[in-house]
NULOTI-785071 format. One line per field, with one value per residue (C-alpha): residue number from 1; x, z, y negated; residue in three letters. Coordinates in nm, 4 decimals. Layout:
N
resi: [NUM | ...]
px: [X | ...]
pz: [Z | ...]
py: [Y | ...]
resn: [ALA | ...]
***
This chain:
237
resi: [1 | 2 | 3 | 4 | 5 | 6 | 7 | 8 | 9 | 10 | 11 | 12 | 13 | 14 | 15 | 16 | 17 | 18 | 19 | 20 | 21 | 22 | 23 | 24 | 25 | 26 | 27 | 28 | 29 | 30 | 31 | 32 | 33 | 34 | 35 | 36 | 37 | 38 | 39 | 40 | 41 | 42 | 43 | 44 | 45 | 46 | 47 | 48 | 49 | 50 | 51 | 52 | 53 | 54 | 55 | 56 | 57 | 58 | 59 | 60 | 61 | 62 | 63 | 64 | 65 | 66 | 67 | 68 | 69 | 70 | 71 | 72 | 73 | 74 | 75 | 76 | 77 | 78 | 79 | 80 | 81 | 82 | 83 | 84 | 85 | 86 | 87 | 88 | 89 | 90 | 91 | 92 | 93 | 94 | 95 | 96 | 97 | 98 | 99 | 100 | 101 | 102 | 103 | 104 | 105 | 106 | 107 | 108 | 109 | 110 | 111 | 112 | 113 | 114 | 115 | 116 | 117 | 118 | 119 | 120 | 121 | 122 | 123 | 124 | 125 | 126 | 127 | 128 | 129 | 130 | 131 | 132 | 133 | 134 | 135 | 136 | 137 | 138 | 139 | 140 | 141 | 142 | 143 | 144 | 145 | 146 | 147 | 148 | 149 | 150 | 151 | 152 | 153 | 154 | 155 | 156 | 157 | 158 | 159 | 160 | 161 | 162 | 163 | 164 | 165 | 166 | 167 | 168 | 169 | 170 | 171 | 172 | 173 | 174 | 175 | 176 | 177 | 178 | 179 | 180 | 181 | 182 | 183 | 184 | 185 | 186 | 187 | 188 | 189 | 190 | 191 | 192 | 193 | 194 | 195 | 196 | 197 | 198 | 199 | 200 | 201 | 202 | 203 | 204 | 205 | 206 | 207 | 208 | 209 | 210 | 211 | 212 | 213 | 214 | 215 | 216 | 217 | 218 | 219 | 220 | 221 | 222 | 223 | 224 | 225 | 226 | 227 | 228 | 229 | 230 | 231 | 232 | 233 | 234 | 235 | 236 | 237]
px: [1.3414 | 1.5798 | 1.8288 | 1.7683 | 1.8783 | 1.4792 | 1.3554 | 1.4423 | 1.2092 | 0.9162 | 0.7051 | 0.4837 | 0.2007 | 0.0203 | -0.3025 | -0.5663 | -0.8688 | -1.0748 | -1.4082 | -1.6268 | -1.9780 | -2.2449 | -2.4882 | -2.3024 | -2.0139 | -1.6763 | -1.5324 | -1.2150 | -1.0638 | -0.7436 | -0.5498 | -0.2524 | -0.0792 | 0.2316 | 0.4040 | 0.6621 | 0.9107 | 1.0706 | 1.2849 | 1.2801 | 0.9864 | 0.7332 | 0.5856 | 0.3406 | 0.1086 | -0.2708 | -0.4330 | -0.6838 | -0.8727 | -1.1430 | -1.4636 | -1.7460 | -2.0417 | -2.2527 | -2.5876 | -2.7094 | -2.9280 | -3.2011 | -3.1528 | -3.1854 | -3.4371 | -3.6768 | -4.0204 | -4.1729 | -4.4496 | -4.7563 | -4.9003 | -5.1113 | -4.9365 | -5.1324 | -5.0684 | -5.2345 | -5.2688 | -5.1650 | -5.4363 | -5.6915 | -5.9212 | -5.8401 | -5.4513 | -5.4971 | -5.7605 | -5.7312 | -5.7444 | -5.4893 | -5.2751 | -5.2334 | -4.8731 | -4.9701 | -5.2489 | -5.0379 | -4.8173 | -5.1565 | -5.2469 | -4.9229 | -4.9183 | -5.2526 | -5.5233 | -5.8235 | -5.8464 | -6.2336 | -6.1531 | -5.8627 | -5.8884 | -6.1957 | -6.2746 | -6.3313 | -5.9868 | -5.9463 | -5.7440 | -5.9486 | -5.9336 | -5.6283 | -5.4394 | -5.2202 | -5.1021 | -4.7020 | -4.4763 | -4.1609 | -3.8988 | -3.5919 | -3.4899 | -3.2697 | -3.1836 | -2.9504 | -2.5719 | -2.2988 | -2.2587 | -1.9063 | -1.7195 | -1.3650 | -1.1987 | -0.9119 | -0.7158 | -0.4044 | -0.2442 | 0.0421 | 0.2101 | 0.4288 | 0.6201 | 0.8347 | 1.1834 | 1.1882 | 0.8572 | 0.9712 | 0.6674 | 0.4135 | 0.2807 | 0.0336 | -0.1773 | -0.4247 | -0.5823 | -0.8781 | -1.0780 | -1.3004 | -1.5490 | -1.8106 | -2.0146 | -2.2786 | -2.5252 | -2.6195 | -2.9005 | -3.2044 | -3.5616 | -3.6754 | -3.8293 | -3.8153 | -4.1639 | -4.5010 | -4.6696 | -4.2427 | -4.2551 | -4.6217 | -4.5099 | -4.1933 | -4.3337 | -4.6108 | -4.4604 | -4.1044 | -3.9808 | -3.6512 | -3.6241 | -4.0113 | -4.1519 | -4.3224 | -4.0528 | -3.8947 | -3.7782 | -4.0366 | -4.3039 | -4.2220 | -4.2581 | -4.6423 | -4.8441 | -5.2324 | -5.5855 | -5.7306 | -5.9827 | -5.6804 | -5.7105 | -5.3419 | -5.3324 | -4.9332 | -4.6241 | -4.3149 | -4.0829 | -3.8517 | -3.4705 | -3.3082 | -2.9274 | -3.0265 | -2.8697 | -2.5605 | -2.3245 | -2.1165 | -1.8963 | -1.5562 | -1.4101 | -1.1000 | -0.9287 | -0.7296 | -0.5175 | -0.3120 | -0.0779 | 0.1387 | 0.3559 | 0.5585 | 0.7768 | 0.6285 | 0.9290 | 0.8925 | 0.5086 | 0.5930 | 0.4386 | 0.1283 | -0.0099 | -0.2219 | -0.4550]
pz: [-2.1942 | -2.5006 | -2.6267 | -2.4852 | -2.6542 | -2.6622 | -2.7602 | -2.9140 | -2.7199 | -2.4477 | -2.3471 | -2.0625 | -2.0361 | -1.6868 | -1.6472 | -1.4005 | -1.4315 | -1.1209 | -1.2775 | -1.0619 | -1.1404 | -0.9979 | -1.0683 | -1.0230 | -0.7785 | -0.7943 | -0.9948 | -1.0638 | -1.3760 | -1.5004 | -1.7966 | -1.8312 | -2.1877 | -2.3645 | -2.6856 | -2.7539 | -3.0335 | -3.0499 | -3.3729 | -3.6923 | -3.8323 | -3.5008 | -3.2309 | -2.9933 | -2.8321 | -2.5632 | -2.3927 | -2.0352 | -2.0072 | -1.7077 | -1.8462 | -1.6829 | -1.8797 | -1.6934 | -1.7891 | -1.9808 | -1.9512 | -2.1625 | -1.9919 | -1.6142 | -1.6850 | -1.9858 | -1.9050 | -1.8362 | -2.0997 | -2.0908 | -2.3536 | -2.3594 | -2.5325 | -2.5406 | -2.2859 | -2.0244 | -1.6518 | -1.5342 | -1.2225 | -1.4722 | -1.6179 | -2.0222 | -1.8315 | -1.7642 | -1.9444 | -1.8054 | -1.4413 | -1.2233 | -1.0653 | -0.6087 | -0.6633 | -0.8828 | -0.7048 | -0.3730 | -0.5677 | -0.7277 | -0.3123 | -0.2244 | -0.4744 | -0.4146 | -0.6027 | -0.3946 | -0.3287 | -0.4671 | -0.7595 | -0.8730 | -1.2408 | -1.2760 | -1.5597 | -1.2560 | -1.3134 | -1.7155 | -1.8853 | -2.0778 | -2.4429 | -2.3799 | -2.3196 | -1.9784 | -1.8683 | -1.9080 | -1.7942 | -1.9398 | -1.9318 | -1.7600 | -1.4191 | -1.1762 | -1.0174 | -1.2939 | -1.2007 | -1.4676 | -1.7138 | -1.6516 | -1.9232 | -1.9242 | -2.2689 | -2.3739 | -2.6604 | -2.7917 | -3.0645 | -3.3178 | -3.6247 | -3.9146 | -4.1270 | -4.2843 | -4.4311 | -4.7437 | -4.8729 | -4.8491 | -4.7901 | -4.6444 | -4.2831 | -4.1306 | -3.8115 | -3.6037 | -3.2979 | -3.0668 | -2.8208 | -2.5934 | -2.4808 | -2.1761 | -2.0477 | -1.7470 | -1.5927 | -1.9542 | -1.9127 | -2.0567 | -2.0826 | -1.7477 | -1.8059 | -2.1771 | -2.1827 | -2.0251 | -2.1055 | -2.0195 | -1.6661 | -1.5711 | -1.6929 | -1.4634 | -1.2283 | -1.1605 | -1.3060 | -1.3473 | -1.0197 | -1.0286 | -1.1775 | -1.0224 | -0.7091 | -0.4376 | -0.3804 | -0.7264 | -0.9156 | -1.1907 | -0.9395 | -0.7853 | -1.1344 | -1.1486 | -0.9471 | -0.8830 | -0.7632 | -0.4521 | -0.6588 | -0.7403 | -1.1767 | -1.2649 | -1.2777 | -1.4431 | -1.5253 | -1.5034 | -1.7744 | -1.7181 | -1.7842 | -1.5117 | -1.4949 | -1.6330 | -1.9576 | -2.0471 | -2.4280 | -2.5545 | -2.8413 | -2.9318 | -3.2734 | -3.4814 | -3.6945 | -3.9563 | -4.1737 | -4.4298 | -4.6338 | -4.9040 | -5.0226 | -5.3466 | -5.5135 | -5.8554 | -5.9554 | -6.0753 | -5.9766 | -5.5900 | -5.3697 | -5.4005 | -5.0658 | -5.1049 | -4.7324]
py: [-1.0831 | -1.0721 | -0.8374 | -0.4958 | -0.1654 | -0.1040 | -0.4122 | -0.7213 | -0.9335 | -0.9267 | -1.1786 | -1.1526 | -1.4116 | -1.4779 | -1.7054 | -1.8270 | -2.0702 | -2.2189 | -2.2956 | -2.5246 | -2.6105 | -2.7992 | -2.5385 | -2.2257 | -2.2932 | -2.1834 | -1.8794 | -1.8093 | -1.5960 | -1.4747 | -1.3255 | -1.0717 | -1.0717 | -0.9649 | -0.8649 | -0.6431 | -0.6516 | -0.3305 | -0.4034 | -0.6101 | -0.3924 | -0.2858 | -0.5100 | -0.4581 | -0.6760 | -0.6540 | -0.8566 | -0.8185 | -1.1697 | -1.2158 | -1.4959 | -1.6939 | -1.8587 | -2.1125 | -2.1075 | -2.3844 | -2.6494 | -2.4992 | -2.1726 | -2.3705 | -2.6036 | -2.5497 | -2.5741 | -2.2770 | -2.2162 | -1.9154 | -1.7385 | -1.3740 | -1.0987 | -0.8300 | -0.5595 | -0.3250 | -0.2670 | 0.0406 | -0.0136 | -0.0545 | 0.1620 | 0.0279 | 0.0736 | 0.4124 | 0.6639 | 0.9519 | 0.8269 | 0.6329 | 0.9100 | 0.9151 | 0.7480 | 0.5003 | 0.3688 | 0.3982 | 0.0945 | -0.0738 | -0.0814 | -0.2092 | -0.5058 | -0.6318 | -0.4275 | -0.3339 | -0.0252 | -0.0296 | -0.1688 | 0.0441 | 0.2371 | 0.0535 | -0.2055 | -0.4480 | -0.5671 | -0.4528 | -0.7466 | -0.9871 | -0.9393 | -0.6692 | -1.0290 | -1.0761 | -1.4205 | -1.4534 | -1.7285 | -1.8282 | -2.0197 | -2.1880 | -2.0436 | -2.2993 | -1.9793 | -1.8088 | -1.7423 | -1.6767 | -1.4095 | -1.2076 | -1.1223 | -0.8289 | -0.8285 | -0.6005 | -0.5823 | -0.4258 | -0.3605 | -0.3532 | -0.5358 | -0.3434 | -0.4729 | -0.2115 | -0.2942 | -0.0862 | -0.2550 | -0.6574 | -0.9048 | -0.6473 | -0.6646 | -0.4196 | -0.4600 | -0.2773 | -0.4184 | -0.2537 | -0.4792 | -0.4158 | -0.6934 | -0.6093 | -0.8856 | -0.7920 | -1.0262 | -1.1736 | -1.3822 | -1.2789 | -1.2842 | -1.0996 | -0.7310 | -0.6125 | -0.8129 | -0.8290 | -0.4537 | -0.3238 | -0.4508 | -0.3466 | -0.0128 | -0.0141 | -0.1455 | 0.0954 | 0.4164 | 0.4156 | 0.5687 | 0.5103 | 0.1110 | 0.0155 | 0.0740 | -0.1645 | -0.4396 | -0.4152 | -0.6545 | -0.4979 | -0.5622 | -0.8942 | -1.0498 | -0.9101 | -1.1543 | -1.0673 | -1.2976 | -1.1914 | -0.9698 | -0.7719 | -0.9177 | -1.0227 | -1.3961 | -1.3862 | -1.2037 | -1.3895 | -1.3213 | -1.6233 | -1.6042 | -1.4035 | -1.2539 | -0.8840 | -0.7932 | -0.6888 | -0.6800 | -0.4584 | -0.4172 | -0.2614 | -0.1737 | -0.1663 | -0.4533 | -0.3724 | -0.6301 | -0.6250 | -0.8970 | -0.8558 | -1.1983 | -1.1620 | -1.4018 | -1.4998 | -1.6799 | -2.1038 | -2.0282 | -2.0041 | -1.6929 | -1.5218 | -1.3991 | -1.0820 | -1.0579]
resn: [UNK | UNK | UNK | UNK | UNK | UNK | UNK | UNK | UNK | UNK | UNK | UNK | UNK | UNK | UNK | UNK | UNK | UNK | UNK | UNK | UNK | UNK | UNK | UNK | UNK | UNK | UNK | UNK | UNK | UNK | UNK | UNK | UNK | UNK | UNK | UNK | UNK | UNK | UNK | UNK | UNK | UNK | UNK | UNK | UNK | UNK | UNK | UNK | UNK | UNK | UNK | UNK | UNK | UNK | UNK | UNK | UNK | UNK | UNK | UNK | UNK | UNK | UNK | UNK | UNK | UNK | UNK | UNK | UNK | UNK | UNK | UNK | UNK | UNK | UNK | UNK | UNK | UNK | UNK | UNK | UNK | UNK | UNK | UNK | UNK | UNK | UNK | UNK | UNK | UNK | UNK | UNK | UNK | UNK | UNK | UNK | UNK | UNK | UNK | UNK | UNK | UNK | UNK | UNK | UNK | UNK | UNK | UNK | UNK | UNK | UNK | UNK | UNK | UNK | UNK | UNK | UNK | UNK | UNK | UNK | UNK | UNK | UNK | UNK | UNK | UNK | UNK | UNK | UNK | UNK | UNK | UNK | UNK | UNK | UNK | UNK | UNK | UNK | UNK | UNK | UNK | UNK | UNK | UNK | UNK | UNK | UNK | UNK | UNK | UNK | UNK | UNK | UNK | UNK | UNK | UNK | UNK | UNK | UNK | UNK | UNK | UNK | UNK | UNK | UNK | UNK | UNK | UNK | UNK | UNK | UNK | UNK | UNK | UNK | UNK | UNK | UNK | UNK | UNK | UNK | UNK | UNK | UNK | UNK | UNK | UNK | UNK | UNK | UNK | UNK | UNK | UNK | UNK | UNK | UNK | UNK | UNK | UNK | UNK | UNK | UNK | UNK | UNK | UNK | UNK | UNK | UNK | UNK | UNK | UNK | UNK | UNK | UNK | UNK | UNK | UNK | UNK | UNK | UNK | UNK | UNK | UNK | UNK | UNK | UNK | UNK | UNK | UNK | UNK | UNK | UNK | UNK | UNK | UNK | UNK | UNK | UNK]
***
């Protein structure tokens, strides 16, 4: 639209992607854009845009690898000092400690060190992504050669793959005593798997869809062009 008493121009800008992928499936995204020149000196301009990321092939299908950070078991007697509290070993019951052997060094970690596995996970989905950005561009008449912007944007991505759990001695901690997060049947708790003698043979802290980014801020720019006669224009940014 062009030649308005309240603008000289608008453009609006309209855009969808289908995204299909042999490991993820189908998604689809979209974006909504558009600038607005009011007059010769102010226009205005945003953005809302809609993003997948497929996980990789590292992130799918690296081989998952162990090692033995240290860390302790909360149904253990080096795990918990001062005794294993009634809730607590009502979840050490439920996830395959022995009820004998419970806050006893029967089932202390060797050497403080717990068995971790990570690594790819064929299971991942995508990470989802919402940007927004707006903005405006001024370049005043009484000051030839200088343009001023300012833009804000906004960029939220959930389900950002990560390394499961915050790490080993994080999830047995959820797990057994974080009430609201852990919890018999938790994802905290699913990734700590135990021996028969109720010992923990591994926690898995493979790649899983868990995290999420965040960042927003303020741009500022400036340029200032001036005519420097037979030399041609300096550009001041």
């Amino acid at each position: 639209v062009s030649g308005l008493s309240f603008a000289q121009d608008i453009t609006l800008d309209v855009a969808g992607r289908v995204s299909d992928f042999t490991t993820v499936g189908t998604h689809y995204n979209y974006k909504v854009g558009g600038n607005w020149t009011v007059n010769d000196q102010l226009r205005l301009r945003g953005n809302y845009n809609t993003a997948v990321r497929a996980p990789n092939i590292g992130e799918l299908f690296a081989p998952v690898a162990e090692n033995f950070p240290g860390a302790d078991d909360p149904c253990s007697a080096s795990g918990a000092p001062g005794g294993v509290s009634a809730a607590v070993a009502a979840i050490c019951a439920a996830t395959g400690v022995p009820a004998g052997v419970i806050g006893t060094a029967a089932i202390n970690p060797a050497a403080g060190q717990i068995r971790s596995l990570a690594g790819g996970n064929p299971n991942l989905d995508v990470e989802e992504a919402e940007t927004i950005t707006f903005g405006a561009v001024f370049t005043p008449e009484f000051i030839e050669g200088l343009s001023l912007s300012v833009d804000y944007f906004d960029i939220q991505i959930e389900d950002a793959i990560a390394a499961f759990g915050g790490g080993t001695d994080n999830i047995l901690n959820v797990c057994y005593t974080d009430a609201e997060q852990g919890g018999v049947g938790s994802a905290f708790c699913n990734a700590v798997n135990r021996r028969g003698d109720g010992t923990i043979d591994f926690v898995s802290n493979q790649a899983i869809n868990v995290a999420g980014t965040s960042l927003k801020d303020v741009d500022f720019a400036a340029q200032y062009v001036l005519d420097a006669g037979n030399i041609g224009d300096i550009s001041l940014n």
